[in-house]
Backbone bond lengths (Angstrom), bond angles and torsions (degrees), N, CA, C in turn:
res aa  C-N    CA-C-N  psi(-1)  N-CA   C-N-CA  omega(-1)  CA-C   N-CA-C  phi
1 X - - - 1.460 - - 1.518 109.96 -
2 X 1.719 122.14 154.05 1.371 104.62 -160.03 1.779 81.72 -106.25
3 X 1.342 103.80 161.63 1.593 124.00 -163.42 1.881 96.33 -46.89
4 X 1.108 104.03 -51.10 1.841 107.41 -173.79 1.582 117.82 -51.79
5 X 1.430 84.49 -32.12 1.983 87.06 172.82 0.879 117.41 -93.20
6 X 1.224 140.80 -18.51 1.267 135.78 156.93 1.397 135.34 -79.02
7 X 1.925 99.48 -8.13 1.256 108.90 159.26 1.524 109.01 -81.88
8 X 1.195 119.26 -23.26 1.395 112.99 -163.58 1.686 121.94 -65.39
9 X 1.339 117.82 129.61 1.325 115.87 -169.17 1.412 115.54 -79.97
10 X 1.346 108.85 -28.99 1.390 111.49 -178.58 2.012 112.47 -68.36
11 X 1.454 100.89 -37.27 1.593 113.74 -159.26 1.624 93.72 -79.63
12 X 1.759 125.90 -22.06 1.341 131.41 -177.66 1.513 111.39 -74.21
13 X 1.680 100.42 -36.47 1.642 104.19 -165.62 1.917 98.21 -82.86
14 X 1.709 109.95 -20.92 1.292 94.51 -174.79 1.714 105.55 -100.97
15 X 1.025 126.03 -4.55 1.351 110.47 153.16 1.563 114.48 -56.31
16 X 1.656 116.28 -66.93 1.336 117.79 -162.79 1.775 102.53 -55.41
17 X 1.429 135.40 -25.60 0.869 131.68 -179.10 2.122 109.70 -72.47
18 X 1.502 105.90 -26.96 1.648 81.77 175.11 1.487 100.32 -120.42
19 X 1.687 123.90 42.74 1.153 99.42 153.58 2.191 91.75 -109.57
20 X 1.369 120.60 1.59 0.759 112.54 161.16 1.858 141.37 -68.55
21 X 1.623 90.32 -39.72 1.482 110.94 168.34 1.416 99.51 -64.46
22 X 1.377 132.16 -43.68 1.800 112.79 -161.44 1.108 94.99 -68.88
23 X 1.569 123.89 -46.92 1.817 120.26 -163.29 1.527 104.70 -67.17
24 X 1.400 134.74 -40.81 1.600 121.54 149.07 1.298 114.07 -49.12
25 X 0.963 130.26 -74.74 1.574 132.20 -150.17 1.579 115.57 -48.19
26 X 1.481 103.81 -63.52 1.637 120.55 -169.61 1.573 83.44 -113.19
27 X 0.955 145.90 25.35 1.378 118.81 147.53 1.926 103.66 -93.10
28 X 1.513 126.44 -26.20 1.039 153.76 162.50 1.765 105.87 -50.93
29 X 1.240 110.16 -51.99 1.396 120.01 -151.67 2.229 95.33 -89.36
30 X 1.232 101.55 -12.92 1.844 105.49 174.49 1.641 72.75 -87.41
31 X 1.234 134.76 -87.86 1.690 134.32 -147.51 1.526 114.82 -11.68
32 X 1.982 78.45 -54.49 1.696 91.71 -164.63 1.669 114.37 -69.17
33 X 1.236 102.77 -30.10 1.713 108.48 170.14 1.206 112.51 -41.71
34 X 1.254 105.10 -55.68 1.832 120.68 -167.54 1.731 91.49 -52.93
35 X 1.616 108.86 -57.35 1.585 95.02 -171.98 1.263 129.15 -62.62
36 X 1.239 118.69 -15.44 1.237 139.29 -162.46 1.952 90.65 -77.84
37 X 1.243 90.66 -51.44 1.709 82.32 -163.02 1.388 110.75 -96.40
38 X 1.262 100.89 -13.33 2.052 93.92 168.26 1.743 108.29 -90.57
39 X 1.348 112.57 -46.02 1.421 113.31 -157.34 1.238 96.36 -91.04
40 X 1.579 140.37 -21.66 1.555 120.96 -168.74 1.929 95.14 -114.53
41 X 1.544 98.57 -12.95 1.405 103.79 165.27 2.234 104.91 91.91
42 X 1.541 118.03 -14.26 1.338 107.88 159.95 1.342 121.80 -18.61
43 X 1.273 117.45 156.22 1.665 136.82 152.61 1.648 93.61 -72.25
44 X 1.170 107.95 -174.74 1.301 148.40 -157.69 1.888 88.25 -94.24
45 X 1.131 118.60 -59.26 1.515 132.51 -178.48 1.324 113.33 -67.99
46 X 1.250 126.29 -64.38 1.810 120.42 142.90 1.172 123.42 -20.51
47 X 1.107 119.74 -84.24 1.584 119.47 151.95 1.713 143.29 15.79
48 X 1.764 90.83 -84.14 0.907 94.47 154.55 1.571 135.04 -77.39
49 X 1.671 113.20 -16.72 1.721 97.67 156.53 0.920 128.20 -48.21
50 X 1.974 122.13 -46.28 1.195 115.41 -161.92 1.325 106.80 -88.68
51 X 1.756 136.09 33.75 1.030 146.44 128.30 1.360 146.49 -46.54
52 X 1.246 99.90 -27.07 1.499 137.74 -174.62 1.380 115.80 -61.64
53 X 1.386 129.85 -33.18 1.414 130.09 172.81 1.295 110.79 -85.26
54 X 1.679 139.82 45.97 0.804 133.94 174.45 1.800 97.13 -140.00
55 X 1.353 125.49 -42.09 1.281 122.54 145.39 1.182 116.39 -46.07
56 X 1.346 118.63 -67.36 1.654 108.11 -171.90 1.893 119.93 -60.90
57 X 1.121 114.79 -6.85 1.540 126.76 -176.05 1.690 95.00 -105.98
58 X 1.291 150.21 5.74 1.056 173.06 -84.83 1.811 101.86 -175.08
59 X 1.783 99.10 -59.92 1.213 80.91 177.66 1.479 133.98 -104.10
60 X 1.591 109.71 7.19 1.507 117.62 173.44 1.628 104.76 -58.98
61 X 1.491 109.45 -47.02 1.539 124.98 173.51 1.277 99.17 -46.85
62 X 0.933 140.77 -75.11 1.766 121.42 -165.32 1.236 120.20 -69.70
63 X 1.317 107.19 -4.09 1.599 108.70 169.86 1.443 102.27 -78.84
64 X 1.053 105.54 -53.36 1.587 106.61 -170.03 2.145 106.57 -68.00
65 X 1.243 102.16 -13.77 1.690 88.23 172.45 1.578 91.60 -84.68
66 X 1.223 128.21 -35.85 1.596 97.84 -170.39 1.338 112.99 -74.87
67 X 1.591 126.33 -1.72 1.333 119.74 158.59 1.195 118.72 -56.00
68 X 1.074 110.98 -41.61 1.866 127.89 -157.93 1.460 90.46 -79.72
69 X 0.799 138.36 -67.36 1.668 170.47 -134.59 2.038 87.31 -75.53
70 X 1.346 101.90 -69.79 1.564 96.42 177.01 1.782 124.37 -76.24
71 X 1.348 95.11 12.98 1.724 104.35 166.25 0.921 85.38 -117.93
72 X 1.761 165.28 46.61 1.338 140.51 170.68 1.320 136.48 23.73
73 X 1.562 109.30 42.52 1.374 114.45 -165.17 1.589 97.84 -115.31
74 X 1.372 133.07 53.38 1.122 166.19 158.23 1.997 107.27 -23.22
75 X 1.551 115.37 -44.84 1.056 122.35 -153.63 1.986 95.67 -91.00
76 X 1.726 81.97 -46.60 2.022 79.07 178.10 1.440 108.46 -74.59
77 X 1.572 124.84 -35.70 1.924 125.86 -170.07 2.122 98.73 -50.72
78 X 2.019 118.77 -34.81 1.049 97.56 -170.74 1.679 114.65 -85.21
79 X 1.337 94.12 -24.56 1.955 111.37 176.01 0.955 98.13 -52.85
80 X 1.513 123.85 -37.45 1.823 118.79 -165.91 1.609 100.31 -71.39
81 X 1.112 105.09 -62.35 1.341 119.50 -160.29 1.815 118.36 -48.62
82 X 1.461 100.66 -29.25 1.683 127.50 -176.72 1.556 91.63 -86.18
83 X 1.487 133.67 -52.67 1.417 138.23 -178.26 1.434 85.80 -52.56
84 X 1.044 130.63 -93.23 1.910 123.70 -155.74 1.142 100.01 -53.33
85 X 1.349 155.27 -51.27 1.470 154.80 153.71 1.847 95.68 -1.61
86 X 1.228 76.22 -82.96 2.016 88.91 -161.87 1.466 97.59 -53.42
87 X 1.419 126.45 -62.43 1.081 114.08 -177.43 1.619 143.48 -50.60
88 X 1.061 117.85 -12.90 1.430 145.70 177.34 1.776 89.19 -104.72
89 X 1.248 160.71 -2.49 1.200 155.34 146.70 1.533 102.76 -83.81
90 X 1.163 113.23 -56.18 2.109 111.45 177.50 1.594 101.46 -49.65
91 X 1.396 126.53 -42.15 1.496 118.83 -164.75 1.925 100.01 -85.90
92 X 1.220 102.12 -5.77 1.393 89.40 -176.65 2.091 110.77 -98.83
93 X 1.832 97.75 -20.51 1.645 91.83 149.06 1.473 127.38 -28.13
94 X 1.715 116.66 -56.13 0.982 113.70 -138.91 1.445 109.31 -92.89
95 X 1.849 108.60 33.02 1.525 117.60 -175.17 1.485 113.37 -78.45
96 X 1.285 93.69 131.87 1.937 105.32 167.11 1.634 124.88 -100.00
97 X 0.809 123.70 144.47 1.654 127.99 139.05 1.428 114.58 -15.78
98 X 1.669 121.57 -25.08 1.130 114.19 -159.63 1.855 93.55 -113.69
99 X 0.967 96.73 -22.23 1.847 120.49 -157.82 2.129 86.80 -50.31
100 X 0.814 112.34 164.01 1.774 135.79 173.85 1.298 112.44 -124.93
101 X 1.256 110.33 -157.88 1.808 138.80 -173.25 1.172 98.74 -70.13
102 X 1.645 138.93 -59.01 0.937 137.55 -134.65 1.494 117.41 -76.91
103 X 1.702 111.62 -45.95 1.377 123.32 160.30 1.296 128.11 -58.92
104 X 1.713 114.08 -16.06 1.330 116.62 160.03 1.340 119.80 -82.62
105 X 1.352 124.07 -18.35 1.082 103.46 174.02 1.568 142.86 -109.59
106 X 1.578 96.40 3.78 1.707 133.95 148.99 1.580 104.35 -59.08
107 X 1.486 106.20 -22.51 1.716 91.04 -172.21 1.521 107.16 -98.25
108 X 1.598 99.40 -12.46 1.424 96.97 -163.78 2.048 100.01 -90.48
109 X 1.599 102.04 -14.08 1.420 104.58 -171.40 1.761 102.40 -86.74
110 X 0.807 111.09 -23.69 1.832 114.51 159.33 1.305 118.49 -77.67
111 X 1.068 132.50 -37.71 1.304 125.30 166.68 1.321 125.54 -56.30
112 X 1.520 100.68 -35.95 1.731 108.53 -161.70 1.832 89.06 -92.82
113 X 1.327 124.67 -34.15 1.410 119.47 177.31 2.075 103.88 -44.93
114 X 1.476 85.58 -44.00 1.663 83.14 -155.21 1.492 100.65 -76.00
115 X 1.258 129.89 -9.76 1.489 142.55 -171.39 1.906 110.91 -88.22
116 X 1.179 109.17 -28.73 1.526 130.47 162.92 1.164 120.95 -82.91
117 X 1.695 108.28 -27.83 1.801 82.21 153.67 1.047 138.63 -109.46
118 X 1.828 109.37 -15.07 1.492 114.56 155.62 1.778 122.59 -53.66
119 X 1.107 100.69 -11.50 1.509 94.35 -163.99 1.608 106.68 -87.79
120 X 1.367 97.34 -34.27 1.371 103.94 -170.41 1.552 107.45 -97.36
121 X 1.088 135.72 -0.36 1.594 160.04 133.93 1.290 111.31 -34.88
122 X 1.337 128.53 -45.94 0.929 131.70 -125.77 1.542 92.59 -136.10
123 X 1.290 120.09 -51.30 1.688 109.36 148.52 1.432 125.57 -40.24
124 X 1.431 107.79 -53.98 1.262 103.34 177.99 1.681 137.00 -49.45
125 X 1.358 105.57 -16.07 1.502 120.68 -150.33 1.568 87.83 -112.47
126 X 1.506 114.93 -65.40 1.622 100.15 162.18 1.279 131.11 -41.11
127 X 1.542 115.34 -49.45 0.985 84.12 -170.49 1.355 133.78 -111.05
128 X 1.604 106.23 21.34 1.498 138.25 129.37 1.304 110.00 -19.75
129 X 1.305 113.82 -76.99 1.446 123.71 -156.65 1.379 103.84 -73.13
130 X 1.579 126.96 -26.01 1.573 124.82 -171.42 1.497 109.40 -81.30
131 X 1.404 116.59 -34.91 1.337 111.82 159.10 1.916 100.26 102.08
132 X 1.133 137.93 149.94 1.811 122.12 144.98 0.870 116.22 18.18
133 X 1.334 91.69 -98.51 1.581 134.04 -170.09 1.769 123.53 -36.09
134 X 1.540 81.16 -35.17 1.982 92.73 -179.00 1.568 109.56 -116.54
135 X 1.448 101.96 10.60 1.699 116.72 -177.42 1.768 116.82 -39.54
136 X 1.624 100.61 -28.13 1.781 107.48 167.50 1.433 101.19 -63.03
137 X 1.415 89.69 -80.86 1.591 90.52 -176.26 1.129 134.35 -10.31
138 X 1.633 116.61 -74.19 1.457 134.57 175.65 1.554 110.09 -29.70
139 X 1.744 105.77 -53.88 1.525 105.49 -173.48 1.249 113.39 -84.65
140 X 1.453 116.62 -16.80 1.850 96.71 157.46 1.446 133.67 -63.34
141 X 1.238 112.94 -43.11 1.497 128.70 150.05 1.076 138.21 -20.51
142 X 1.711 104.28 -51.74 1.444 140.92 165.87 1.539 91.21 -40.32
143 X 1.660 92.71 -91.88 1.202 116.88 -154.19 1.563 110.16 -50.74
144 X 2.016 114.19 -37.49 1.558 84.94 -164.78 1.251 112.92 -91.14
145 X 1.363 117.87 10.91 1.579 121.26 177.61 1.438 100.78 -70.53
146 X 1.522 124.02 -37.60 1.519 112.78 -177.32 1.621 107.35 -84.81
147 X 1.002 101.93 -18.53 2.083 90.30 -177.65 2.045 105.18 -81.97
148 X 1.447 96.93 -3.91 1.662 100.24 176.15 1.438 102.26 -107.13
149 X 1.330 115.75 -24.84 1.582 95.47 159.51 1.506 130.90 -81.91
150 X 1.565 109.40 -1.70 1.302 119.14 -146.42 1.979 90.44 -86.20
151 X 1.792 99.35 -51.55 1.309 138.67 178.90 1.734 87.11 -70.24
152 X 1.054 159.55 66.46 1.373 152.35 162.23 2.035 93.03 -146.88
153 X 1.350 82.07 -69.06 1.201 117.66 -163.76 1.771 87.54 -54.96
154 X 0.719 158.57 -17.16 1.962 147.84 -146.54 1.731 81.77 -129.57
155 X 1.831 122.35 -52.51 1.195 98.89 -164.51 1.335 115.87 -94.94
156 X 1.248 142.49 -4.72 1.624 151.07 -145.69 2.093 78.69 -110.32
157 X 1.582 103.97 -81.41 1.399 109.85 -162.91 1.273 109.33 -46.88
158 X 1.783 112.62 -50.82 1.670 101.52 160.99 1.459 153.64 -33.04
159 X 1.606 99.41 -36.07 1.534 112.31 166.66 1.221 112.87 -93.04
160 X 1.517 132.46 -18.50 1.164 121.35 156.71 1.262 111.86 -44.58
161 X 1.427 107.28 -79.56 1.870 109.35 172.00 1.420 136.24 -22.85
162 X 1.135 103.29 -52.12 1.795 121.03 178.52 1.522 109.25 -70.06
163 X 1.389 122.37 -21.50 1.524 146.11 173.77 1.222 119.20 -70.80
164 X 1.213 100.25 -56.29 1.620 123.75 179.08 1.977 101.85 -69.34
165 X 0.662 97.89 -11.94 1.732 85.90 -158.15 1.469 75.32 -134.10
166 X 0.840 154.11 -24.88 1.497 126.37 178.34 1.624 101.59 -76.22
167 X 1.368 132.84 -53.62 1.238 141.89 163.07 1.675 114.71 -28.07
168 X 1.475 106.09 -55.17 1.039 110.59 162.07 1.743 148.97 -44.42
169 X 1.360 93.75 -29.06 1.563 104.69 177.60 1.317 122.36 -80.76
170 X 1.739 123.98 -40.37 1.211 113.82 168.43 1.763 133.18 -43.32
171 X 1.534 100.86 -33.30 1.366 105.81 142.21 1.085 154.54 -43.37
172 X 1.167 113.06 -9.23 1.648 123.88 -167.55 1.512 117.49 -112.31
173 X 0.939 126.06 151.72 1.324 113.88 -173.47 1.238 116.78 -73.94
174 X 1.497 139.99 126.11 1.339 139.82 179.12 1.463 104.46 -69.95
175 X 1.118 138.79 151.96 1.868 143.63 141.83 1.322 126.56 -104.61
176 X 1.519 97.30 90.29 1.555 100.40 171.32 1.627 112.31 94.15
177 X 1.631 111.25 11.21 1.482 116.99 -162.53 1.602 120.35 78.35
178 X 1.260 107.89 -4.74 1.729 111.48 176.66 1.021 115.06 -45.40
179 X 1.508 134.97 -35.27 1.610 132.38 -153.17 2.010 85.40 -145.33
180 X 1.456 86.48 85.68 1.916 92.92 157.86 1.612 101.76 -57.74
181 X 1.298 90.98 152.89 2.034 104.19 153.54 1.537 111.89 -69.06
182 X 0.867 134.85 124.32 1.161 153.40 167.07 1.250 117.16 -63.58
183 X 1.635 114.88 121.42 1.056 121.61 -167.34 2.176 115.71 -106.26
184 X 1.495 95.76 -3.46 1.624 119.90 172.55 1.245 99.64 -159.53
185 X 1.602 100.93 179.12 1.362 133.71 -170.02 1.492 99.97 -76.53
186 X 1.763 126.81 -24.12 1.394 113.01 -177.67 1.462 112.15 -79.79
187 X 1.366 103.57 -31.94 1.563 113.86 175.83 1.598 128.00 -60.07
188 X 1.821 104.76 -27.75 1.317 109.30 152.63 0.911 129.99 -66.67
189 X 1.419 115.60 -54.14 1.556 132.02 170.05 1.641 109.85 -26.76
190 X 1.111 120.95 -57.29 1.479 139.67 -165.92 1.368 103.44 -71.26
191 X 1.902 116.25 -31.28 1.713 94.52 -173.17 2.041 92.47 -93.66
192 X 1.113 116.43 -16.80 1.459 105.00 155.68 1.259 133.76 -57.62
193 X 1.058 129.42 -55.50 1.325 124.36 155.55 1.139 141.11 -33.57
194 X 1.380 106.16 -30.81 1.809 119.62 -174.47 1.353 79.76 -106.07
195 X 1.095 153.05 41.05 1.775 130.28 -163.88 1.831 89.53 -78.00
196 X 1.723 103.33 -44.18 1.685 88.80 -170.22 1.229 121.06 -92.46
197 X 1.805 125.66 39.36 1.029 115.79 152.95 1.982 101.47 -113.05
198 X 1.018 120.48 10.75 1.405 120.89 169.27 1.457 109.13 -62.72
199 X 1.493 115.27 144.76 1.692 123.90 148.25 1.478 118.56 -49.74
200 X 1.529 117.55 140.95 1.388 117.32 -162.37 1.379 116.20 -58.27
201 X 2.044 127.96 -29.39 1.324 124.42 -176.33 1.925 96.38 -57.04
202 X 1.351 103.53 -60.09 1.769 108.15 -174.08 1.633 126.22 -51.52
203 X 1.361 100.06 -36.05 1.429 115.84 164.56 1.377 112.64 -48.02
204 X 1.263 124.53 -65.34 1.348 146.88 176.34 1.030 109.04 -27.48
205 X 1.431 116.77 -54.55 1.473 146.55 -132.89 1.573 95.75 -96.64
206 X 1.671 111.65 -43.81 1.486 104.58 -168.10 2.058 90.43 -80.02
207 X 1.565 108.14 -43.31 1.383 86.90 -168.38 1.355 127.20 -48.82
208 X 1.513 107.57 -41.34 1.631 115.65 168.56 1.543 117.82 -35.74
209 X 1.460 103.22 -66.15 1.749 105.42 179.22 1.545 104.00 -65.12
210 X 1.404 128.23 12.99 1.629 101.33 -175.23 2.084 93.24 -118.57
211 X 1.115 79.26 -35.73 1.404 78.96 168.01 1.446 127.75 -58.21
212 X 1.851 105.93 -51.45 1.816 103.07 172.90 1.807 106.35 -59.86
213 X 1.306 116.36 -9.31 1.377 109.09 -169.45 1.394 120.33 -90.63
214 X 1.494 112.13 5.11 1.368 113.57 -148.73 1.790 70.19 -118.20
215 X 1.884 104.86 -37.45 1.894 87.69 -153.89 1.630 89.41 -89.14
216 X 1.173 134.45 25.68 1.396 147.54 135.20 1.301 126.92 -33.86
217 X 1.726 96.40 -70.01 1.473 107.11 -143.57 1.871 80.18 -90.80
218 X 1.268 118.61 -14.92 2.007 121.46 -164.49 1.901 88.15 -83.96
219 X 1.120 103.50 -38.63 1.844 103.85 -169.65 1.804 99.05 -69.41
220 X 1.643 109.11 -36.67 1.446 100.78 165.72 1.662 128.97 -79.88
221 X 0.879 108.98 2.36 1.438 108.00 177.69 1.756 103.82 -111.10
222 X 1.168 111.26 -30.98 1.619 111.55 -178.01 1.546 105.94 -70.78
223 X 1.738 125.16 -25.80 0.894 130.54 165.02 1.972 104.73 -58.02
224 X 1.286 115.93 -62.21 1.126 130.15 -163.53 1.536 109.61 -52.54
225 X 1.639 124.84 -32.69 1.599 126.20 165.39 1.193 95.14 -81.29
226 X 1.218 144.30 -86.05 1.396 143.31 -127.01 1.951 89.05 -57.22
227 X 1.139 131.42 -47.39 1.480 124.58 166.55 1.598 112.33 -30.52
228 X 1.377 111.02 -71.52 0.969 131.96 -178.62 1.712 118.04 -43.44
229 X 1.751 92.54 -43.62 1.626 88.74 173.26 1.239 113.07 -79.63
230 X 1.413 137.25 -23.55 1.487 135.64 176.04 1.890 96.83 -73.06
231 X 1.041 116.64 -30.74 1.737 101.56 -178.56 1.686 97.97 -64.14
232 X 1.482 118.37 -53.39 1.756 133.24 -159.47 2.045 83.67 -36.58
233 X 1.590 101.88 -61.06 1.390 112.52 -133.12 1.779 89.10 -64.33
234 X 0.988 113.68 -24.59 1.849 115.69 178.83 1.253 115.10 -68.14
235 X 1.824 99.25 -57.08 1.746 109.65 -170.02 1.398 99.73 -52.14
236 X 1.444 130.25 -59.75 1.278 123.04 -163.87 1.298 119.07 -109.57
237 X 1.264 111.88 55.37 1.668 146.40 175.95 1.933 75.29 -77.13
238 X 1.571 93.93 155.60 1.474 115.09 -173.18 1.768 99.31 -90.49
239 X 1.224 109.94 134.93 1.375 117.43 -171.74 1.372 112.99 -81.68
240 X 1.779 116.68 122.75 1.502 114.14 -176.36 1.219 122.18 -62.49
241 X 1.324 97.93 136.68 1.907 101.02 -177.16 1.657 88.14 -78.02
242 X 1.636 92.86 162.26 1.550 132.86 -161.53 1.172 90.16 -84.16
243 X 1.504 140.01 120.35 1.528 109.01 149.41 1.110 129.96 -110.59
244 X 1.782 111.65 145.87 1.257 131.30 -167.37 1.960 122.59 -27.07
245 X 1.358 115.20 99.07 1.494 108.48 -177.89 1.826 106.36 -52.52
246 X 1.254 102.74 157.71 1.353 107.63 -174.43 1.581 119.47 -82.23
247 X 1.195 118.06 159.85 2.029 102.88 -166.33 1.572 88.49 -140.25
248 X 1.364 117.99 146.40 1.569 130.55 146.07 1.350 115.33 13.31
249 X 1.588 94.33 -64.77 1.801 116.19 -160.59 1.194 107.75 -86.59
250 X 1.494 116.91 3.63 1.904 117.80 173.30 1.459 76.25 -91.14
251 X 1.055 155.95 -103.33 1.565 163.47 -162.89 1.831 99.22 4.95
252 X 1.487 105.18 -55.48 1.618 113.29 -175.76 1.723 122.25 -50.06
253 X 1.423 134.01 126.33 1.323 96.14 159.49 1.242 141.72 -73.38
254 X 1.162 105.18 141.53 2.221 116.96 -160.50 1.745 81.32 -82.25
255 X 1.330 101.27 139.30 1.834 147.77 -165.46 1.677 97.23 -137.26
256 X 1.117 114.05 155.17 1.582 126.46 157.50 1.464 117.41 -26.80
257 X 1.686 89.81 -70.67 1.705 117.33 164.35 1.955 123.17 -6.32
258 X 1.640 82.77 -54.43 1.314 114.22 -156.31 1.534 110.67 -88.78
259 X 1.633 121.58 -30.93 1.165 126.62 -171.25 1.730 98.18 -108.22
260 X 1.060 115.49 37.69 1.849 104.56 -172.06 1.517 85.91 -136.23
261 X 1.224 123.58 150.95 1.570 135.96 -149.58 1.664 78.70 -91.57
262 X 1.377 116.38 141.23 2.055 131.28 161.53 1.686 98.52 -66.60
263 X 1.611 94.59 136.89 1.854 90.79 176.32 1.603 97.69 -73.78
264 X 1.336 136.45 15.54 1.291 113.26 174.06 1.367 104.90 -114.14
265 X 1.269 126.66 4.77 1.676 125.84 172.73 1.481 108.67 -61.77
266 X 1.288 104.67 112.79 1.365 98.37 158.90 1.217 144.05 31.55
């Protein structure tokens, strides 16, 4: 990176802002798969349909950053974008055992809003700042800030999850020895997977722990933007102008004379 971009405050705060959104967003968006196909019971192909409202909510968000974007209002388009982020992570806490499609996919249309405008926020400003000339650059930058949030987001939120819900099961009532306590994350893994050949007390039992595990790993990542958006709103706080030290000739009273540029200035 050349010294200016890495001095640059604006191009620093909008990297950390989309390797933050990928590790929410699509580290969120593998979770929800998992629920999709253990807890509502989809294929893999199902699945990924009911993925779909997070792309398609994806692109109202970049419409609305190039609103922001052509008023230069740069500082609220990333606050916004981290606000629907988190907020579509707070509503996805509040998942049950009992919860359906519908709350997933309110969570997935806030997420993907706030992911359309950071993203395209966040191009803009890089690659603003890289110029022509550094036009590679900019889009490597781009790009590897999201494949390190992407890779954050799958392994951090994942072991939250697998943590949360492995902890969780010794709690639960076993039936008949169906659901050992789990002694790792593979051993959970395994009574999830089989969840629908379990007896209904054990069944129960894993959905409960998979569910608190999911509104776990969303309460840790909604923590993880809303930080992020209180850092944005500081880093790119408007920089105080200098003011003018005082000279001799402020002492004088200013005349016409006095305020009209000398033909020998400079």
């Amino acid at each position: 990176m050349d010294r200016d971009l890495r001095g640059d405050r604006r191009v620093r705060c909008a990297l950390m802002s989309s390797v933050v959104m990928c590790m929410a967003a699509f580290g969120m968006l593998f979770l929800i798969s998992l629920y999709l196909q253990t807890m509502l019971g989809c294929t893999p192909w199902e699945a990924g349909l009911r993925t779909l409202p997070m792309t398609v909510s994806m692109l109202p968000g970049a419409v609305c950053a190039l609103y922001l974007l052509q008023r230069s209002l740069v500082r609220p388009a990333l606050i916004g974008g981290l606000t629907a982020l988190t907020s579509g992570l707070l509503l996805l806490t509040t998942v049950s055992a009992a919860s359906g499609y519908g709350l997933i996919a309110a969570v997935q249309s806030l997420c993907g809003l706030g992911a359309g405008l950071l993203a395209t926020v966040v191009n803009e400003i890089v690659m603003a700042a890289a110029g022509e000339r550094r036009a590679g650059v900019g889009s490597a930058l781009h790009d590897a800030s999201r494949e390190v949030g992407s890779a954050l987001g799958i392994a951090v939120l994942g072991s939250v999850l697998m943590t949360a819900f492995r902890d969780r099961l010794p709690a639960a009532p076993a039936a008949g020895g169906e659901l050992p306590a789990p002694g790792d994350s593979v051993t959970g893994l395994n009574a999830l997977t089989r969840i629908a050949d379990l007896p209904g007390p054990a069944q129960e039992a894993v959905r409960e722990a998979f569910a608190h595990a999911l509104s776990t790993a969303a309460a840790v990542a909604a923590g993880v933007t809303l930080t992020t958006a209180a850092v944005m709103w500081w880093g790119l706080r408007p920089a105080a102008q200098a003011r003018p030290e005082p000279s001799d000739s402020a002492q004088e009273p200013s005349g016409p004379a006095q305020l009209a540029p000398s033909p020998e200035a400079g």
